[in-house]
N, C-alpha and C positions, 0 to 999 in steps of 0.2 A: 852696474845698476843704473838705474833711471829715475827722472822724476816726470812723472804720466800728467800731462795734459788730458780732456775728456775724449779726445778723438784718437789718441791714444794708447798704446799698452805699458802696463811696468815688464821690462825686458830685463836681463844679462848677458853678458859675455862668457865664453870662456875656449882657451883656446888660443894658435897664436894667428895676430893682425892680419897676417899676408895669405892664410890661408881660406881657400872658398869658403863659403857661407852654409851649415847645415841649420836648419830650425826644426827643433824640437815641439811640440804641439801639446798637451797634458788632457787628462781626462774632465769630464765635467767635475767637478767638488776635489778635485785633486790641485795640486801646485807643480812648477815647474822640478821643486824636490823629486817626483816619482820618476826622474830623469836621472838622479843622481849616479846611481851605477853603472851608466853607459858613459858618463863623461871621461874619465881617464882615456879609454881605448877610441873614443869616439876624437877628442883634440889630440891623438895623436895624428889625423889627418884633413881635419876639418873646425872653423872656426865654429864654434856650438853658441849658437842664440837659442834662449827659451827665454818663455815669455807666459803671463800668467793671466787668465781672463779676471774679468772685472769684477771686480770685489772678492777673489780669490786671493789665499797667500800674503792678505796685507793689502793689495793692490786697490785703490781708489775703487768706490762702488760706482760705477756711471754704467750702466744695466745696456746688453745689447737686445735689439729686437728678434736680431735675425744671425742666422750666420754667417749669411753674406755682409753683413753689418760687421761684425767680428773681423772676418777677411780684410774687409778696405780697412778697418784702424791698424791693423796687420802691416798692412801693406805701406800706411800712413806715415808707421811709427818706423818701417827700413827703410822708405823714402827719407827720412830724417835723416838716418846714418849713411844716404849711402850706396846701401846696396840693395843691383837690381835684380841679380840672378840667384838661385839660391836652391839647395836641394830641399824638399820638408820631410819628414816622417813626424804620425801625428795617432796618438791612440784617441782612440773613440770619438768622441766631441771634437780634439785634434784631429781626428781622423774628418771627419765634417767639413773643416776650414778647409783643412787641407786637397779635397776634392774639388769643394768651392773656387778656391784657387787656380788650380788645373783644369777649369771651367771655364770659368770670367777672364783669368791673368794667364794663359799658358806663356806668353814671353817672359812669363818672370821664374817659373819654375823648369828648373833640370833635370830634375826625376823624384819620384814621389814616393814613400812609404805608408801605407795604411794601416794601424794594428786596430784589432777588435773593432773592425770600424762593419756601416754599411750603409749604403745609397738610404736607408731608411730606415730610422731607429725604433723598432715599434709601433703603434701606432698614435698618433696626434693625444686620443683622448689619455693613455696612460699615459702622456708626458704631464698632460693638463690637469690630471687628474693629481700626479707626484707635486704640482706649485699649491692644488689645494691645501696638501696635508702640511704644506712648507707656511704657506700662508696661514694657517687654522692651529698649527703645534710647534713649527718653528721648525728647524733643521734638527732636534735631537734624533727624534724616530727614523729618518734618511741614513743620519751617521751611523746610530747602534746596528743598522742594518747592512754597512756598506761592505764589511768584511765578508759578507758572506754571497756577495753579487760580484767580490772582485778577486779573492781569492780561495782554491780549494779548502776544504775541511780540514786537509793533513796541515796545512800551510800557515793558515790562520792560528791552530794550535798549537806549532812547534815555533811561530815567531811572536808569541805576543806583543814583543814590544814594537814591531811591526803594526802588527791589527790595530793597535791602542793610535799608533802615529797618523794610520788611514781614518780613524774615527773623529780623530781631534782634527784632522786636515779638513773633514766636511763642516765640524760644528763652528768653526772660525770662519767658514763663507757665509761673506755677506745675504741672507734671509734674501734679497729683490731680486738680488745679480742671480743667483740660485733660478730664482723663480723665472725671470727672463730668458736664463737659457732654456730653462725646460720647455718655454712659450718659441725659443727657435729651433730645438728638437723636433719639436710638434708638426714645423712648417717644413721643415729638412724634407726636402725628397727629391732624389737626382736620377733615381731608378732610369727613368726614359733618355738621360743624358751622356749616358756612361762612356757611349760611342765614340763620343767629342773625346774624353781625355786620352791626350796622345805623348805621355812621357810616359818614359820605363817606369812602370808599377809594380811593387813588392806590397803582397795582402798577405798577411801574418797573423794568425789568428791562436787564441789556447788552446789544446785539445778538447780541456773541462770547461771554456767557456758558455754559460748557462743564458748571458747576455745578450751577445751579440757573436754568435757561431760560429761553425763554420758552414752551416745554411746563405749566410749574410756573407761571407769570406769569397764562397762560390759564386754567390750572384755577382760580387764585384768582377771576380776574374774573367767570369763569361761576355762580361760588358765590356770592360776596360781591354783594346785591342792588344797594348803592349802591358799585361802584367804575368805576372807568376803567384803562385799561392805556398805559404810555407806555416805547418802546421809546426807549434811549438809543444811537445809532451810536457802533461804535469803542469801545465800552466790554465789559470783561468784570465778575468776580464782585463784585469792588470798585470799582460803578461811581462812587461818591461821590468816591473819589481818582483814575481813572484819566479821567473827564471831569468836573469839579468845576463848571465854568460852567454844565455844561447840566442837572446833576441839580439844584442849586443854585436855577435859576431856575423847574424844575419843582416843586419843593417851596414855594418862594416862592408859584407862581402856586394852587398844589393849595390849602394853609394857608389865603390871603387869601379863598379864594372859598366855600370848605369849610367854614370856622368856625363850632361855633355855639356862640352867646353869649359868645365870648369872651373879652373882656375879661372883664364885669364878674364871668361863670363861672370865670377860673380865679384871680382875688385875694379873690374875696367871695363865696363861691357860697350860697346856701340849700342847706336840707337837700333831696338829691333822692334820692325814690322809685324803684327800677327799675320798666321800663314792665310792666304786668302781663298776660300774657300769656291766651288763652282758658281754658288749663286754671286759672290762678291766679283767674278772675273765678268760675269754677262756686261756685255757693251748696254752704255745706258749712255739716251740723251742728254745735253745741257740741262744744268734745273729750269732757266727760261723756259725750252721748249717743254720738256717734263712739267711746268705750271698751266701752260697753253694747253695742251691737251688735254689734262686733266678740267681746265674749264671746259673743254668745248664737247667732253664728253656728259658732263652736268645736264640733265634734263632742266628745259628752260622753265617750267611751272613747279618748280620747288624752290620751296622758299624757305630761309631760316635753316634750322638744322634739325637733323634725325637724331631720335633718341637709340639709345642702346637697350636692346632686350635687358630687364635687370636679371634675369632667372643665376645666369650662371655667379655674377656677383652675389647673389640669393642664397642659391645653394652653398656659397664658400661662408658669409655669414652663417647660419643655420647651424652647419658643421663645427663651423669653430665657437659659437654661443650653446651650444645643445650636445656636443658631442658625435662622434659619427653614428656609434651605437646605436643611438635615441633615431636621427636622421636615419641609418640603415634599416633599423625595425620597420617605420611609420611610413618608409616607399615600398618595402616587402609587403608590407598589408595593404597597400591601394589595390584597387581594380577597376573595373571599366567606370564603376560606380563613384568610386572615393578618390580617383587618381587625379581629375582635373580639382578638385579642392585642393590634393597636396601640390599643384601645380600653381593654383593663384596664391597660397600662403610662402610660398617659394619665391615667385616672384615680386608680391605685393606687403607683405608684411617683413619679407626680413631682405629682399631685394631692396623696395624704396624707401621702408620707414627706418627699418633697424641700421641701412646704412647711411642715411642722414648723418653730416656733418653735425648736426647744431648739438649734440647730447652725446658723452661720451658712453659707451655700452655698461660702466657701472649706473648711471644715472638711469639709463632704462629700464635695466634689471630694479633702480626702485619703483622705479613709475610702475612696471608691471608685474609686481608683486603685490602691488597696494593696488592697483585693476583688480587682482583676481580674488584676494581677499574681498573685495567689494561685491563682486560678483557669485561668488560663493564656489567658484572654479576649482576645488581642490586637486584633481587628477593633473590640472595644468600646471597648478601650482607646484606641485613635486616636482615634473623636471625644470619648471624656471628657477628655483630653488636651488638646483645644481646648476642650474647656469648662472644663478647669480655667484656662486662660490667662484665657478670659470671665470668670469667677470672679474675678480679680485672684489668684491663683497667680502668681510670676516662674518663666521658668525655673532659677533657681537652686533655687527652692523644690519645685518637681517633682521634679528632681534628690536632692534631699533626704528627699521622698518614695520614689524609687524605690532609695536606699540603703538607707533604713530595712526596706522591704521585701524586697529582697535578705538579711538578717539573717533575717528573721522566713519571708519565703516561700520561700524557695531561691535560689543564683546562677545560677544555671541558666533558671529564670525571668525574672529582675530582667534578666539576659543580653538574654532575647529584648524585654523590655520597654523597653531601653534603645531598643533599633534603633527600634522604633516611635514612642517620643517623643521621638526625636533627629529625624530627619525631619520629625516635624508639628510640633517647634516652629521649626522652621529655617525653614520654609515658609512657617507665622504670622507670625513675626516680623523676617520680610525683607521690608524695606519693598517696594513695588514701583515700577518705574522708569516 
């Protein structure tokens, strides 16, 4: 066991000292626990490190942004102990680090297992849209629901005391950390990357899985150069717990034949180089001369520096404050007519202003809630309304806002402003059945 610093992770052991290093990976709202029944067979070859995200399991709430965030404290927390080499196998969320990893760090990983995972979990707005309902009701409605997104129907009611242990595993995650990984789910996406990961990969997926497929299994395999695909029967999202024998021995068999260099790679490694790709082999001059030229190719009547188009920064705000949905609709409806508007609001309203440093994106969600009520804007006001929630805004805080601006804009206003975001948050943040 550990005691977690904020950079980071609470880890364990198990296993004996001398042997390579496997790391075990857990699902979002899950604990290193959903590992439990692979350890016996799994230390009889392999020193087993799991390790639990943040404010998961007990573990310190220090919230990641991203999942490559997740990774380096990862990577932080085996730099501490040690070691450099190591094999992963990582369900879902696990399965995410663990991609990242074989991305950014391939000198560190051996060979990789993926369960229930994929290059891309859904899309941005349902992950953003699950922090609202966390943020707006708390983790219960997430939990009472989890059984039935992670394991079969037959499965969920022949093991209750099971189902009961996966509900109470969510409702014990810390509310932020929850919310944060959903805000790196969102961003996750390696689809176009896949090419790069060049260790032995095993993607494992439930047959019943309703989550994350074997649609999403397939598109790994066709990406990932070196893997295989291995369908687990009778199994859904959490297929590590809900067939333990059979994922068990598939990882056993992947590990033993996948490995490379092993042993002596993950207790005593030499310094290793990543492998250098064509463009890093191209002959390149001195940085001197590499400076030289680069001035002397400078056109002499420019002066100061050139700004960057803001559109595409633009468009990434928009997306992530509004939703893609809201953004995909509202460029589906342009035309020769209405297209250069949603071209200057792209690049001018959410490209310069909305990504201005000086105001964090809750502060302008009130700023511009209290605009539109002023103005009598309601059709706008609905979806900033949902973006305020995006935002992390509570509805109590909305509320809050739209008192203030009642005083300041009129009741009469504030009046009609009410009905509109009485509706859209109701809507938000009722979970769905």
């Amino acid at each position: 066991m550990s005691e977690t610093p904020s950079n980071t992770l609470q880890y364990r052991f198990d296993g004996p000292e001398e042997a390579p290093v496997l790391i075990l990976g857990a699902s979002l709202g899950t604990t290193w626990h959903m590992w439990d029944r692979q350890i016996p067979d799994l230390t009889r070859h392999w020193r087993v490190f799991r390790f639990d995200m943040p404010g998961h399991g007990g573990a310190p709430a220090h919230p990641c942004g991203s999942v490559g965030e997740l990774a380096e404290r990862l990577l932080a927390t085996l730099d501490e102990l040690g070691v450099q080499r190591f094999g992963y196998a990582g369900c879902a969320f696990g399965g995410a680090i663990g991609a990242e990893l074989a991305l950014r760090h391939p000198e560190r990983v051996a060979s990789l297992a993926l369960i229930a995972a994929s290059p891309r979990f859904g899309t941005a707005d349902e992950f953003r849209q699950r922090g609202v309902i966390v943020r707006s009701n708390g983790l219960d409605p997430i939990a009472r629901s989890a059984p039935e997104r992670w394991f079969t129907p037959g499965f969920a009611a022949a093991q209750p005391a099971i189902t009961d242990w996966a509900v109470q595993m969510v409702r014990t995650t810390d509310p932020g950390c929850y919310i944060a990984a959903c805000e790196a789910l969102a961003a996750f996406d390696v689809r176009a990357e896949l090419g790069r990961i060049g260790v032995p990969t095993l993607v494992l997926v439930g047959s019943e899985d309703q989550v994350t497929g074997q649609g999403e299994a397939r598109t790994l395999v066709a990406g990932i150069p070196d893997s295989r695909l291995a369908v687990v029967p009778g199994a859904s999202h959490l297929a590590p717990v809900e067939q333990p024998a059979a994922v068990t021995d598939l990882l056993v068999r992947h590990f033993s034949t996948a490995w490379q260099e092993a042993h002596q790679a993950a207790i005593t490694p030499p310094p290793v180089k990543p492998a250098l790709s064509p463009k890093s082999m191209t002959p390149t001059a001195p940085v001197a001369a590499v400076a030289e030229i680069a001035a002397a190719l400078q056109p002499e009547a420019v002066v100061g520096t050139v700004r960057n188009d803001p559109y595409e920064a633009g468009m990434k705000v928009r997306r992530e404050v509004l939703g893609d949905a809201h953004v995909d609709r509202a460029l589906a409806a342009a035309d020769d007519f209405s297209g250069d508007f949603q071209e200057l609001i792209t690049r001018y309203a959410w490209g310069e202003v909305w990504n201005r440093p000086g105001l964090d994106r809750r502060s302008r969600s009130c700023v511009t809630l209290t605009a539109l009520v002023a103005g009598g804007h309601l059709d706008e006001l609905a979806f900033h309304t949902r973006a305020a929630l995006r935002n992390g805004l509570t509805p109590a805080e909305i509320k809050e806002v739209l008192l203030q601006a009642a005083v300041y804009c009129g009741v009469p206003a504030a009046n009609s402003a009410f009905k509109v975001a009485q509706a859209v948050i109701r809507e938000e943040t009722t979970p769905q059945e």
